[in-house]
VEXLO-755459 format. One line per field, with one value per atom (N, C-alpha, C): residue number from 1; residue in one letter; atom name; x negated, y, z negated. Coordinates in nm, 2 decimals. Last residue first. Layout:
% residues N
k (NUM, ...)
r (A, ...)
a (CA, ...)
px (X, ...)
py (Y, ...)
pz (Z, ...)
END
This chain:
% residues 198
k (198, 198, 198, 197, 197, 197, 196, 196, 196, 195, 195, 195, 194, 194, 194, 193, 193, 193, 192, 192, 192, 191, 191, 191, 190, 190, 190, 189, 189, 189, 188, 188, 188, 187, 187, 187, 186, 186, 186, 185, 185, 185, 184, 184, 184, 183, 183, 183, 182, 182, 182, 181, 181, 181, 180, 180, 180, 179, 179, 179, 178, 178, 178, 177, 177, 177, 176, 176, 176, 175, 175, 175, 174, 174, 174, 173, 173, 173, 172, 172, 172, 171, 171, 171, 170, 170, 170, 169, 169, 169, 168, 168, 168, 167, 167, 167, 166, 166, 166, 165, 165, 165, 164, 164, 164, 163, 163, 163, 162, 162, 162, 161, 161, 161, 160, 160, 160, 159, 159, 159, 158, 158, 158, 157, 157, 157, 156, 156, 156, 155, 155, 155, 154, 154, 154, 153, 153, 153, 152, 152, 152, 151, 151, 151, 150, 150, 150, 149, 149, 149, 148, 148, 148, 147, 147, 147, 146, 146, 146, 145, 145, 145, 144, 144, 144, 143, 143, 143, 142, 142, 142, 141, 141, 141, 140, 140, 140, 139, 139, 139, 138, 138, 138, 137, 137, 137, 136, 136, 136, 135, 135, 135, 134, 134, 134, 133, 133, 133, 132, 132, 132, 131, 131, 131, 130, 130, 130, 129, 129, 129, 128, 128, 128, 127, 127, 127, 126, 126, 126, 125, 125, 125, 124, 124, 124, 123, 123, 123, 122, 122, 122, 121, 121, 121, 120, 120, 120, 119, 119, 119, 118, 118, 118, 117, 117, 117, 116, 116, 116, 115, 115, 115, 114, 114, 114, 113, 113, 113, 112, 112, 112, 111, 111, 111, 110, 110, 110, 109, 109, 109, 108, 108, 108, 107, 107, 107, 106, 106, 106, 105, 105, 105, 104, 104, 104, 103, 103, 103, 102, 102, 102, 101, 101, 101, 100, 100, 100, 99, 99, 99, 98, 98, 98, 97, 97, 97, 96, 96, 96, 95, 95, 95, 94, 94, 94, 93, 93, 93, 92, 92, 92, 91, 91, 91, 90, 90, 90, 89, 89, 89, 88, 88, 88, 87, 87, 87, 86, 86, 86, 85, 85, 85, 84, 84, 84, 83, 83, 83, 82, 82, 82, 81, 81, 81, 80, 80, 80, 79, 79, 79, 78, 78, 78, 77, 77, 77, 76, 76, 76, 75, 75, 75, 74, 74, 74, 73, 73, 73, 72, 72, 72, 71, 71, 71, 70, 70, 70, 69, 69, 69, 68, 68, 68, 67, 67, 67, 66, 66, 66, 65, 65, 65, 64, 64, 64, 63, 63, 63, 62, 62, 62, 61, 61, 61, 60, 60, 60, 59, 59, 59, 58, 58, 58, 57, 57, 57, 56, 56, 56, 55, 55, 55, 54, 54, 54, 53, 53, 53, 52, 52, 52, 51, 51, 51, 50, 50, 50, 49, 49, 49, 48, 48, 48, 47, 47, 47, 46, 46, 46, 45, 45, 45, 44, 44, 44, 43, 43, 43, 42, 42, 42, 41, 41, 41, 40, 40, 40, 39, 39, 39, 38, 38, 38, 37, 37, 37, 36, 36, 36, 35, 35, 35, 34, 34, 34, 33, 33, 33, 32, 32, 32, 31, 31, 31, 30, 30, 30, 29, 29, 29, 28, 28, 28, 27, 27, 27, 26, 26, 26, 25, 25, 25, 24, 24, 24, 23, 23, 23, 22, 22, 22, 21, 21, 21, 20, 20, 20, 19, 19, 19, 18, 18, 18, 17, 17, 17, 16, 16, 16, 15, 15, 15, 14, 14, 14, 13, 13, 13, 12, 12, 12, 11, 11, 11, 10, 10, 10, 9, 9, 9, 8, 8, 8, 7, 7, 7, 6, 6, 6, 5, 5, 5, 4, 4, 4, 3, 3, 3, 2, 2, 2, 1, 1, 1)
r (X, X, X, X, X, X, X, X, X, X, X, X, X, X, X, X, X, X, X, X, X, X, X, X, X, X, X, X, X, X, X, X, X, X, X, X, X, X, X, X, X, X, X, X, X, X, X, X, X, X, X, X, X, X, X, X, X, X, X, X, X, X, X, X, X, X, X, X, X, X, X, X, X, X, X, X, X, X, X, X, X, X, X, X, X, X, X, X, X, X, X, X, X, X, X, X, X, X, X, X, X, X, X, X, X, X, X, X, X, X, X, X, X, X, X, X, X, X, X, X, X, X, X, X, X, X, X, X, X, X, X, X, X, X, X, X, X, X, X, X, X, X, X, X, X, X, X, X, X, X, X, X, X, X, X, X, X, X, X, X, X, X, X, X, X, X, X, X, X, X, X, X, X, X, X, X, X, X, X, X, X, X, X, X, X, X, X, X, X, X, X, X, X, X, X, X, X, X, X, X, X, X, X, X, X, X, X, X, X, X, X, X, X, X, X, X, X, X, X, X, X, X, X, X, X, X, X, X, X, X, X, X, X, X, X, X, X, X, X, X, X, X, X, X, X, X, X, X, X, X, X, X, X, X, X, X, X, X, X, X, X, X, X, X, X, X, X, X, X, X, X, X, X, X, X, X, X, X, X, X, X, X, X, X, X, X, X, X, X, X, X, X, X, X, X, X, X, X, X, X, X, X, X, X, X, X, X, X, X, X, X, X, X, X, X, X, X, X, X, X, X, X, X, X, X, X, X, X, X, X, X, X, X, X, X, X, X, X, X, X, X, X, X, X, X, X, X, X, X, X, X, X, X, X, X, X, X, X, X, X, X, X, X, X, X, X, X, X, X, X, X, X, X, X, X, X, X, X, X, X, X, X, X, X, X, X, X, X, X, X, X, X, X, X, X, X, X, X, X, X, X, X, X, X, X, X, X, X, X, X, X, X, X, X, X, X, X, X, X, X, X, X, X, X, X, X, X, X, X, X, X, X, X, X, X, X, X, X, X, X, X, X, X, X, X, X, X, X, X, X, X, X, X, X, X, X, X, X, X, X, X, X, X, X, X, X, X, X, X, X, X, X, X, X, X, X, X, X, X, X, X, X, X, X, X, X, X, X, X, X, X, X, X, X, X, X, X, X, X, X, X, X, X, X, X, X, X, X, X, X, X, X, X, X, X, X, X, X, X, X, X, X, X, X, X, X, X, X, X, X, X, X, X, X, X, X, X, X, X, X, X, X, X, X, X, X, X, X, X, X, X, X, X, X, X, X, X, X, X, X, X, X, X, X, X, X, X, X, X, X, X, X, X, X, X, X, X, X, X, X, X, X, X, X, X, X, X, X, X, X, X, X, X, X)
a (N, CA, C, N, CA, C, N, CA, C, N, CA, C, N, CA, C, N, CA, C, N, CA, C, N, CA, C, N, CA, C, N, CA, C, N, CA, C, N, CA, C, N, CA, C, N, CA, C, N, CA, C, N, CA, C, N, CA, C, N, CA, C, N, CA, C, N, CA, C, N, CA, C, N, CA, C, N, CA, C, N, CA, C, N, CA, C, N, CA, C, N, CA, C, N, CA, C, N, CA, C, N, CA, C, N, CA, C, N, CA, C, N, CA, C, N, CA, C, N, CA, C, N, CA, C, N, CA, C, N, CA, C, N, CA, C, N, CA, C, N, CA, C, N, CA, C, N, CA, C, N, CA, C, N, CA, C, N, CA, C, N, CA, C, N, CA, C, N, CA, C, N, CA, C, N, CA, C, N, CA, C, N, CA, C, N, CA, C, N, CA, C, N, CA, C, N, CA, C, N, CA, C, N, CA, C, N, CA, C, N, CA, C, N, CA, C, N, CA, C, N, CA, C, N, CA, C, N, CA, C, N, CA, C, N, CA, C, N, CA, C, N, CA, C, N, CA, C, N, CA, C, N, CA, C, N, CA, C, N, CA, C, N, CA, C, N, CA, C, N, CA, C, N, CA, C, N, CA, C, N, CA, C, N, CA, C, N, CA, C, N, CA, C, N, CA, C, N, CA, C, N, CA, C, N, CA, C, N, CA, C, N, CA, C, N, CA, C, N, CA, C, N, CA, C, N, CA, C, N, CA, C, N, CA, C, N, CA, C, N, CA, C, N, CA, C, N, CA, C, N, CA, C, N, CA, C, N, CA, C, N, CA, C, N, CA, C, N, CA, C, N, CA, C, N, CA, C, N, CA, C, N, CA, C, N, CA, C, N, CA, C, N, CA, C, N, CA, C, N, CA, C, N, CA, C, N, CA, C, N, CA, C, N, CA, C, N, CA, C, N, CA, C, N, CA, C, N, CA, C, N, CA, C, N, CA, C, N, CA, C, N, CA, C, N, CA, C, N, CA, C, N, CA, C, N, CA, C, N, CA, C, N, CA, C, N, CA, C, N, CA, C, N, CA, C, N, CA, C, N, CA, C, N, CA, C, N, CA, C, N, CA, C, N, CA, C, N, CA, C, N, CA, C, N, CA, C, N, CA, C, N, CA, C, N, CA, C, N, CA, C, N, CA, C, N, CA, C, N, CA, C, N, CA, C, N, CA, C, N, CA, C, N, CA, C, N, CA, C, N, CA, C, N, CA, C, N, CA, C, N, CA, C, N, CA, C, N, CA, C, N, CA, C, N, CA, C, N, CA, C, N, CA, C, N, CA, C, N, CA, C, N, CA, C, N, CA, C, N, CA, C, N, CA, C, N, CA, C, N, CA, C, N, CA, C, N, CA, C, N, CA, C, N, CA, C, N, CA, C, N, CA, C, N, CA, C, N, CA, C, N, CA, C, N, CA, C, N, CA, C, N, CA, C, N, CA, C, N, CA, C, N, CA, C, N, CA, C, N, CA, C, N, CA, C, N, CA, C, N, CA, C, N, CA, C, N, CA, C, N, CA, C)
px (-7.81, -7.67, -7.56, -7.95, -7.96, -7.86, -7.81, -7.87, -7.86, -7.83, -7.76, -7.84, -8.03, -7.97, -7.89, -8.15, -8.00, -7.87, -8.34, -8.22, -8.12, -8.55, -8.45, -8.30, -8.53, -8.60, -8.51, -8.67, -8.55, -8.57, -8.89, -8.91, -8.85, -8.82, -8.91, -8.95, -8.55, -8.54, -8.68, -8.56, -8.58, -8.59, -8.47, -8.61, -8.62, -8.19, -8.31, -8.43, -8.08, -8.03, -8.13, -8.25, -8.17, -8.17, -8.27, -8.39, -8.37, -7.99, -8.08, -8.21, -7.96, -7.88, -7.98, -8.09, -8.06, -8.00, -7.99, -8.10, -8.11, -7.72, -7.74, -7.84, -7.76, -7.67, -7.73, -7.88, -7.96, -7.88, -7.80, -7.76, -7.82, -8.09, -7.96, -7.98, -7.99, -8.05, -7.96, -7.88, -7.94, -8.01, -7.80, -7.66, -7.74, -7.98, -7.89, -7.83, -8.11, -8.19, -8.12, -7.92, -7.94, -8.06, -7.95, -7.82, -7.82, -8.12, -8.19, -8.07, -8.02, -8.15, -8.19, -7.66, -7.74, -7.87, -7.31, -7.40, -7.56, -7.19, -7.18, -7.32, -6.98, -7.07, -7.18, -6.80, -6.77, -6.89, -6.89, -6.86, -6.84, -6.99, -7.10, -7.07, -6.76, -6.86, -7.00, -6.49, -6.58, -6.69, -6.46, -6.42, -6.54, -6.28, -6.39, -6.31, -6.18, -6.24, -6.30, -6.32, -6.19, -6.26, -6.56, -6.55, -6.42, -6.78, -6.65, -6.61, -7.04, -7.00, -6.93, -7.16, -7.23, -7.15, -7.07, -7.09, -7.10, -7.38, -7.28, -7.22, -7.47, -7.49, -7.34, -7.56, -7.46, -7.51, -7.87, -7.74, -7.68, -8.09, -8.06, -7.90, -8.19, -8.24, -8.21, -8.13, -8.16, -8.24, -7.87, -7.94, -8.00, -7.75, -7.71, -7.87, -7.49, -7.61, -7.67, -7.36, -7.36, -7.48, -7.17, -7.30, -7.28, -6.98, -6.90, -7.04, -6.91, -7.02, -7.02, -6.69, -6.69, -6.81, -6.80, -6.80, -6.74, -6.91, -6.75, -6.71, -7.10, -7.07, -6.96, -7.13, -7.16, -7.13, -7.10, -7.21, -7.26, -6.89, -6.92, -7.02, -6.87, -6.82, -6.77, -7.10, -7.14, -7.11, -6.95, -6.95, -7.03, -7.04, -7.07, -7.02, -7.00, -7.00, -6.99, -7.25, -7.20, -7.15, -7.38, -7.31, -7.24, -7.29, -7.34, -7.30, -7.31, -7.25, -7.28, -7.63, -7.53, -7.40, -7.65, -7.74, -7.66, -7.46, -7.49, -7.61, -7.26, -7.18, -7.34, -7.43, -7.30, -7.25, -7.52, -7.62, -7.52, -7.35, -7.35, -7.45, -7.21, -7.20, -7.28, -7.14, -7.09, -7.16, -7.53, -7.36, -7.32, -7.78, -7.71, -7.57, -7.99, -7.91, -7.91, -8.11, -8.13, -7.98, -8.33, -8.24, -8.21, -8.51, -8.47, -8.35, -8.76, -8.60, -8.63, -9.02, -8.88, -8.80, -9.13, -9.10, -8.98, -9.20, -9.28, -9.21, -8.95, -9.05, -9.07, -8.64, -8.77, -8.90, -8.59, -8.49, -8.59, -8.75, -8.75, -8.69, -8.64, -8.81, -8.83, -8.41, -8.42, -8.60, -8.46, -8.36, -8.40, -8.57, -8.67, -8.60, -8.39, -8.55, -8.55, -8.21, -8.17, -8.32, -8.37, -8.29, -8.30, -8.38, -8.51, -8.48, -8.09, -8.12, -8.29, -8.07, -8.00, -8.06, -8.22, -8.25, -8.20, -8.06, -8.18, -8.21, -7.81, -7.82, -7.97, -7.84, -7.90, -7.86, -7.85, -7.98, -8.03, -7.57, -7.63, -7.78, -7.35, -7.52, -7.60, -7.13, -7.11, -7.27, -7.17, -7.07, -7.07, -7.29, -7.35, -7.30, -7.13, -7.19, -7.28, -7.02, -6.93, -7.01, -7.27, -7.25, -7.16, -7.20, -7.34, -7.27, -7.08, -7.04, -7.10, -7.16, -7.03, -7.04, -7.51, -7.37, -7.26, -7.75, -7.69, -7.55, -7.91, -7.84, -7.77, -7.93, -7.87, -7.82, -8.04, -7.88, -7.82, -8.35, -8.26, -8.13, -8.31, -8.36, -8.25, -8.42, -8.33, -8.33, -8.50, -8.56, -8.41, -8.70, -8.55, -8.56, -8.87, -8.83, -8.71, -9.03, -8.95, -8.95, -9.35, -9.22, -9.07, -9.59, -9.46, -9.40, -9.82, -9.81, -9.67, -9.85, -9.94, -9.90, -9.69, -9.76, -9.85, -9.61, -9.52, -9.59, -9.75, -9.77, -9.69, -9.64, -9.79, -9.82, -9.39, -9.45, -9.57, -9.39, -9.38, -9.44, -9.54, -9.50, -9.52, -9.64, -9.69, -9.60, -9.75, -9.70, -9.74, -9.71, -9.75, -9.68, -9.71, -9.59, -9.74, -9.67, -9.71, -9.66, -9.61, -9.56, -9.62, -9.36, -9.47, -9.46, -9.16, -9.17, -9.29, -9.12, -9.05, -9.09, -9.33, -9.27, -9.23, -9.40, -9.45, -9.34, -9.21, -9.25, -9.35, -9.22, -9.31, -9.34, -9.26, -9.19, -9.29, -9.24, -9.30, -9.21, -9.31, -9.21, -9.32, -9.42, -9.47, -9.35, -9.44, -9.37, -9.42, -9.46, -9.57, -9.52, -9.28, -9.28, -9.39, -9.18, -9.31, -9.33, -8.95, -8.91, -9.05, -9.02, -8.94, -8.99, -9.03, -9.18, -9.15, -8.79, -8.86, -8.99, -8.73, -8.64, -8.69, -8.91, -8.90, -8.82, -8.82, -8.92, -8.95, -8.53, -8.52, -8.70, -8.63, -8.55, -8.53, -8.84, -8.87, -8.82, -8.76, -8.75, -8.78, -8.81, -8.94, -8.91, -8.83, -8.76, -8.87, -8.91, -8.80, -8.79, -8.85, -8.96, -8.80, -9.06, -8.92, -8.95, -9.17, -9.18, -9.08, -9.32, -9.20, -9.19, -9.41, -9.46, -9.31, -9.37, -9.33, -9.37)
py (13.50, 13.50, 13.55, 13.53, 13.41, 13.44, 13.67, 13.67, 13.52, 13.68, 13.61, 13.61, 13.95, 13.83, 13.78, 14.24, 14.23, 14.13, 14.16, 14.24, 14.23, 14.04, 13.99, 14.03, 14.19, 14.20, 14.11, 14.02, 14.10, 14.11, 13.88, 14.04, 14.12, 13.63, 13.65, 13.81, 13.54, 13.58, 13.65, 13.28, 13.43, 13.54, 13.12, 13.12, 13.23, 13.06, 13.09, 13.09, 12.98, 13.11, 13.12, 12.79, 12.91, 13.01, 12.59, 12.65, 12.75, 12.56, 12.60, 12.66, 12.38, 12.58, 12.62, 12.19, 12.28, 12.44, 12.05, 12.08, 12.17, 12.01, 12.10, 12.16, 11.84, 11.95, 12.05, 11.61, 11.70, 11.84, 11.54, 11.56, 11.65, 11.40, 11.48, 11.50, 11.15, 11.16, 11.23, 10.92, 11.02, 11.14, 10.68, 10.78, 10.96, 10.58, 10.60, 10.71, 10.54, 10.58, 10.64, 10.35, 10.46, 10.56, 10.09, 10.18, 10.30, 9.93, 10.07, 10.18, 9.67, 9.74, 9.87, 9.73, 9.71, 9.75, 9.76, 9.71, 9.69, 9.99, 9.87, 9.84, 10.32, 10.21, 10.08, 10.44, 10.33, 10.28, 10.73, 10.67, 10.49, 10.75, 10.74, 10.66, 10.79, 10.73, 10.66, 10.91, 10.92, 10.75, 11.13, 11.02, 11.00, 11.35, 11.34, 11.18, 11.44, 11.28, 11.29, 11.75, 11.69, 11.54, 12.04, 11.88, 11.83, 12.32, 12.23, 12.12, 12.45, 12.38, 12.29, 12.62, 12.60, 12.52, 12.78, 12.68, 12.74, 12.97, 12.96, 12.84, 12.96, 12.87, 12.93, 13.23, 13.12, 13.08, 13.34, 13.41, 13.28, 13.36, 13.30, 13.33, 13.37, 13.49, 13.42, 13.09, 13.23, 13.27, 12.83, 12.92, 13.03, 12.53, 12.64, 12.73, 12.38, 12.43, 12.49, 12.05, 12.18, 12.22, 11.84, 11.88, 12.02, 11.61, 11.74, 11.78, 11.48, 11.43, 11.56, 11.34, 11.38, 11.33, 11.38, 11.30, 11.39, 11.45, 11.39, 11.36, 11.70, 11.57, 11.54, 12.03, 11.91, 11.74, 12.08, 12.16, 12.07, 12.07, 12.20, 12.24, 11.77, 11.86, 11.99, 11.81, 11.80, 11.78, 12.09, 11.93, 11.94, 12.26, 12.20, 12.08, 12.49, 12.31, 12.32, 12.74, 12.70, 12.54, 12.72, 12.85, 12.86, 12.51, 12.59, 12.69, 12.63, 12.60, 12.61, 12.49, 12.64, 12.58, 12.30, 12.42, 12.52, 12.15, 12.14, 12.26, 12.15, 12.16, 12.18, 12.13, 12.24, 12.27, 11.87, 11.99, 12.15, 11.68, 11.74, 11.87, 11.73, 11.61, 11.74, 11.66, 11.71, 11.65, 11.64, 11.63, 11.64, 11.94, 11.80, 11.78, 12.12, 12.04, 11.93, 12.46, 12.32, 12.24, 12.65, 12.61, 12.48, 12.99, 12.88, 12.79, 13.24, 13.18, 13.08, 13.24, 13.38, 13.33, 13.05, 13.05, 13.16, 12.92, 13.06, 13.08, 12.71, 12.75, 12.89, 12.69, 12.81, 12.79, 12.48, 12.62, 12.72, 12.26, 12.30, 12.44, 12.25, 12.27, 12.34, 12.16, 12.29, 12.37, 11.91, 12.01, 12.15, 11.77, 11.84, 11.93, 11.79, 11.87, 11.87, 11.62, 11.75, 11.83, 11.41, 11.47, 11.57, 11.35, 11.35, 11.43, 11.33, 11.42, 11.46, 11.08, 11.19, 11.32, 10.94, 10.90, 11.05, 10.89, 10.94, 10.99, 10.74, 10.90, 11.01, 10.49, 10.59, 10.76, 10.39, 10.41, 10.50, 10.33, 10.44, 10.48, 10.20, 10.19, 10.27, 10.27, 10.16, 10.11, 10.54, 10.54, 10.38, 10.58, 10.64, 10.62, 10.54, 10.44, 10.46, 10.79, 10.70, 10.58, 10.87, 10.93, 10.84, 10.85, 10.78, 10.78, 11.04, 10.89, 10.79, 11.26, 11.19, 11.10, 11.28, 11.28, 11.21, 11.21, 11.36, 11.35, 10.99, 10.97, 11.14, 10.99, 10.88, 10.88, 11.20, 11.22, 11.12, 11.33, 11.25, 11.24, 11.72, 11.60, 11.44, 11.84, 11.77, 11.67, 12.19, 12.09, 11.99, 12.43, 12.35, 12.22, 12.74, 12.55, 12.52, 12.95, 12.93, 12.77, 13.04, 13.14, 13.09, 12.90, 12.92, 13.01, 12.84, 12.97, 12.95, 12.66, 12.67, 12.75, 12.54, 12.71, 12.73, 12.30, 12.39, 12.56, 12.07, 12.16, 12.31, 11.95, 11.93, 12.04, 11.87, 11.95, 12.00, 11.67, 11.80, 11.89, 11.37, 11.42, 11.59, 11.24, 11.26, 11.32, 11.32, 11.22, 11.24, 11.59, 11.55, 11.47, 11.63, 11.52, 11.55, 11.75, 11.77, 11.65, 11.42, 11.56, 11.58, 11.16, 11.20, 11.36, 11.04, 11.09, 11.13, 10.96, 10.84, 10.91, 10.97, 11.00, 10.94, 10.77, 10.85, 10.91, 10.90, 10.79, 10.87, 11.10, 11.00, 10.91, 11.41, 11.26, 11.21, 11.67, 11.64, 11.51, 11.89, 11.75, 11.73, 12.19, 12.06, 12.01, 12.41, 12.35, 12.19, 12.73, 12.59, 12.55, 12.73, 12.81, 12.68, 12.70, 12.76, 12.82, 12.55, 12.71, 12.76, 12.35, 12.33, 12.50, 12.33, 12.30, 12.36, 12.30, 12.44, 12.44, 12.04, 12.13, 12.27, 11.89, 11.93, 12.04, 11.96, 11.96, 12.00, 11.86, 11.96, 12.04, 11.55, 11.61, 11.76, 11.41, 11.51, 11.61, 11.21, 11.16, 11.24, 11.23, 11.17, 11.16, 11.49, 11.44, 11.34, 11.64, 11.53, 11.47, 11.96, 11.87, 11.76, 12.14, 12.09, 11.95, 12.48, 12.34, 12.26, 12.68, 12.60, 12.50, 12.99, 12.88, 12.80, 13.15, 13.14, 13.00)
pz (-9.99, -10.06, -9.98, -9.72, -9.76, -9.89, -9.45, -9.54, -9.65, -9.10, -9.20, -9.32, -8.98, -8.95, -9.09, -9.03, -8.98, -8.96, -9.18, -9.26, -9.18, -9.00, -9.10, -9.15, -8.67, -8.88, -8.92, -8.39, -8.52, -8.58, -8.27, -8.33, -8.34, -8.33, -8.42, -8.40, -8.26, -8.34, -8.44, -8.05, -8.01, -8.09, -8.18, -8.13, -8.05, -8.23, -8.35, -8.27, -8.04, -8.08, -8.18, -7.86, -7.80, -7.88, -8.10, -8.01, -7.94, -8.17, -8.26, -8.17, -7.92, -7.98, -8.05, -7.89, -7.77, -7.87, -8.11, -8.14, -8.02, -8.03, -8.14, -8.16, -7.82, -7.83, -7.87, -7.97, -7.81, -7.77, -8.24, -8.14, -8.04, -8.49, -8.45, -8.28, -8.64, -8.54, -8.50, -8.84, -8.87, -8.81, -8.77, -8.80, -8.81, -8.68, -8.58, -8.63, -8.91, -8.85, -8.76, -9.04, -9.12, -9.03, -8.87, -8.90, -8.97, -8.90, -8.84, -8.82, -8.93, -9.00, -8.99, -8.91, -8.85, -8.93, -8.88, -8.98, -8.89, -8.64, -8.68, -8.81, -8.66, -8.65, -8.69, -8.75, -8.70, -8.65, -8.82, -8.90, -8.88, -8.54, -8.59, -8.76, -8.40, -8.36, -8.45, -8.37, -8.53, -8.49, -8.16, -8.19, -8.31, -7.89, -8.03, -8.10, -7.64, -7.65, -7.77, -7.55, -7.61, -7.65, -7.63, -7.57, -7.63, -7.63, -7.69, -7.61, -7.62, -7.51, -7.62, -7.78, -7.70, -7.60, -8.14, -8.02, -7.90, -8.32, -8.23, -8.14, -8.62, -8.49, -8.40, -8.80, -8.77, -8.62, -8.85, -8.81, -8.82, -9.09, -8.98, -8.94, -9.35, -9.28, -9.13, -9.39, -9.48, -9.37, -9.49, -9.41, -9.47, -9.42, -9.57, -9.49, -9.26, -9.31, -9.37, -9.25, -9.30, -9.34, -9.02, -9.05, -9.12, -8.93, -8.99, -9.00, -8.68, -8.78, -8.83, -8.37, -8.48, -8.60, -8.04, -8.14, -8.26, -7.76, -7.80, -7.91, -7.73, -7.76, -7.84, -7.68, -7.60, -7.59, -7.91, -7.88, -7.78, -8.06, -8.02, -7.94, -8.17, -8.02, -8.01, -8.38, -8.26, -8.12, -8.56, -8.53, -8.41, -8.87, -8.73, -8.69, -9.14, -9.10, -8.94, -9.30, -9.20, -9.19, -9.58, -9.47, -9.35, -9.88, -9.73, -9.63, -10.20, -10.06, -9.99, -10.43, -10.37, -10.27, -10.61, -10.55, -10.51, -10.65, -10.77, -10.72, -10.45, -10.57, -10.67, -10.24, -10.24, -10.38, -10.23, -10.26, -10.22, -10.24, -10.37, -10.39, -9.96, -10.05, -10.19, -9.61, -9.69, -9.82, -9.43, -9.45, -9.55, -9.38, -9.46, -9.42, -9.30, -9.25, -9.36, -9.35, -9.39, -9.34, -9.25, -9.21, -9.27, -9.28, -9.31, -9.25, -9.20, -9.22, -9.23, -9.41, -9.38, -9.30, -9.65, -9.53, -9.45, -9.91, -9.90, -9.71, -9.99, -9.95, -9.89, -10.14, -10.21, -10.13, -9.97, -9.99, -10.00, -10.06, -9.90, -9.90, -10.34, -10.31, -10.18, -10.35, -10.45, -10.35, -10.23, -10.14, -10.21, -10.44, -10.29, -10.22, -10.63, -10.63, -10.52, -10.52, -10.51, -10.58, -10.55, -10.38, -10.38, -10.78, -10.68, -10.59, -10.85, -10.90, -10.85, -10.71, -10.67, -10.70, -10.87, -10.69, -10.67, -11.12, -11.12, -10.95, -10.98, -11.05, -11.04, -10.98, -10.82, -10.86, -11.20, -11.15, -11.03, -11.20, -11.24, -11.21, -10.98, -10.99, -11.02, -10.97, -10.98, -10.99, -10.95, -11.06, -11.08, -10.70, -10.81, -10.97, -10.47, -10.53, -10.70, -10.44, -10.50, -10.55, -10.25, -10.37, -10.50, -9.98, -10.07, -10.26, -9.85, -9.85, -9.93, -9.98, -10.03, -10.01, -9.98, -9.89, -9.99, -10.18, -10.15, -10.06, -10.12, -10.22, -10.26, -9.82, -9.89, -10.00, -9.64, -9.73, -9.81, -9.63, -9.63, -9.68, -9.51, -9.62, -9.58, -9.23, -9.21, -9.34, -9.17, -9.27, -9.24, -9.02, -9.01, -9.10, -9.06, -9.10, -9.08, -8.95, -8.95, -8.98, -8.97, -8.91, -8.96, -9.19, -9.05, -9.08, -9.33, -9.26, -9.17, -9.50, -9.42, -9.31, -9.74, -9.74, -9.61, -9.68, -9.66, -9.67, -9.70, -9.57, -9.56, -9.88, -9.90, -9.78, -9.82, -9.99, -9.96, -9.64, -9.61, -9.72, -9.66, -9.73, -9.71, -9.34, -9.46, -9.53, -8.99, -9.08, -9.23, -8.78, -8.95, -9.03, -8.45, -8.57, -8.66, -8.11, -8.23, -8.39, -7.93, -7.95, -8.07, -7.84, -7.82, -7.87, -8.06, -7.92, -7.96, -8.28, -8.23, -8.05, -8.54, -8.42, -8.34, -8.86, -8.71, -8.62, -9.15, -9.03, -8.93, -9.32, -9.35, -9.27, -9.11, -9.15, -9.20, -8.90, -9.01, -9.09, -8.59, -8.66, -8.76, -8.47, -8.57, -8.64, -8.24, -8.35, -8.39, -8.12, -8.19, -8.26, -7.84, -7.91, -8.00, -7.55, -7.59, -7.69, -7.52, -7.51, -7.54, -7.57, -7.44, -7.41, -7.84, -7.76, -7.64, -7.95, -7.95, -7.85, -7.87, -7.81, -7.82, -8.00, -7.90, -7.82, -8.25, -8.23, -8.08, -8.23, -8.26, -8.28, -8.20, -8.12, -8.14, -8.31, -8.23, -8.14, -8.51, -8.36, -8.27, -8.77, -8.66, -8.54, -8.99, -8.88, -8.83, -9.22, -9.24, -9.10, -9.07, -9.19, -9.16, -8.83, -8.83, -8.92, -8.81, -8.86, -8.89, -8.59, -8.67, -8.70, -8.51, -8.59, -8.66, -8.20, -8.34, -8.38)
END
C-alpha cells in the first residue's frame, strides 16, 4: 500500500508502515529527522500522486485551544487561523481513499466538522496524558493497544525551550505501532465496510 504520511519529519508513523513493507513517504517542510523515504516540500504539491492512504499530522499552532486564546489578544493570528483551517479543509478533500487526520482539541471541530475519534497515548503504551483527535474516512476507529496507570500531563508541563514545539509535536511509537497494525492491512477490505467518512 502507498502511504503518505504529510506534515511529519520525525518518521515515526513513516516508519512504523516501512516496518510492515508497506511504500511510505514522510512529507515536511523540514528534512527528516530519521533516515527513510522523506519529500521535503509543501504536501499540496504531492497530493494527486496516487496513494492508498494519508495520515496527515497539520501544524496545530494556530488550530489547538491552547493556541487559540491568543487570537483575541493578537488579531493578526486570526488571519494564521483561517490559513490552517484551508489546509486542514485541503488534506480532508485530497483525491485519497482513506484518510486520517490528527489534531489536538481546537477549532477544526467547530468550524470543519467533529472528529471521530479522541486518543490518549496511555492507551497505547505511554504513561502520559495528550487528548489527540481524529477525524477519519474510510478508516475504522483506532483500537487501544496496551492501557497504562502513572498518566501524567508530561507534555502540558513541559519546560520553555527553542525546539519545545517540536517535542510537543511528535507522535508516540505507540500510536504510530497501531495505526500501522490496524490500517495497513486494510487494502483488500472495501471501503464500504470501514468507518465512513459522515
Amino acid at each position: 500500500m502507498r502511504v503518505l504520511v504529510a506534515c511529519e519529519f520525525s518518521g515515526a508513523v513513516r516508519n512504523a508502515f516501512l516496518a510492515r513493507g508497506h511504500d511510505a513517504v514522510s512529507c515536511d517542510l523540514l528534512p527528516s529527522e530519521t533516515p527513510g523515504p522523506h519529500h521535503q516540500g509543501d504536501v499540496l504539491e504531492i497530493l494527486d500522486d496516487g496513494w492508498d492512504m494519508m495520515i496527515a499530522h497539520p501544524p496545530c499552532t494556530y488550530l489547538c485551544n491552547s493556541g487559540l486564546h491568543w487570537n483575541n489578544k493578537r488579531p493578526e493570528r486570526n488571519a494564521l487561523t483561517q490559513e490552517a483551517l484551508e489546509f486542514v479543509r485541503k488534506l480532508l478533500d485530497a483525491p485519497i481513499e482513506r484518510i486520517a487526520l490528527e489534531n489536538p482539541v481546537g477549532c477544526i471541530s467547530t468550524q470543519i466538522r467533529r472528529w471521530d475519534q479522541a486518543i490518549q497515548p496511555w492507551q497505547f503504551g505511554h504513561g502520559e496524558n495528550k487528548r489527540t483527535c481524529l477525524w477519519l474516512k474510510n478508516l475504522p476507529l483506532l483500537s487501544p493497544t496496551q492501557v497504562v496507570e502513572g498518566r501524567e500531563n508530561r507534555i502540558w508541563l513541559m519546560s520553555e525551550s527553542p525546539d519545545r514545539w517540536k517535542k510537543r509535536s511528535l507522535t508516540y511509537h505507540g500510536i504510530a505501532e497501531a495505526m500501522a497494525d490496524q490500517w495497513g492491512d486494510l487494502q483488500n477490505k472495501p471501503c464500504q465496510l470501514l468507518f465512513d467518512w459522515f
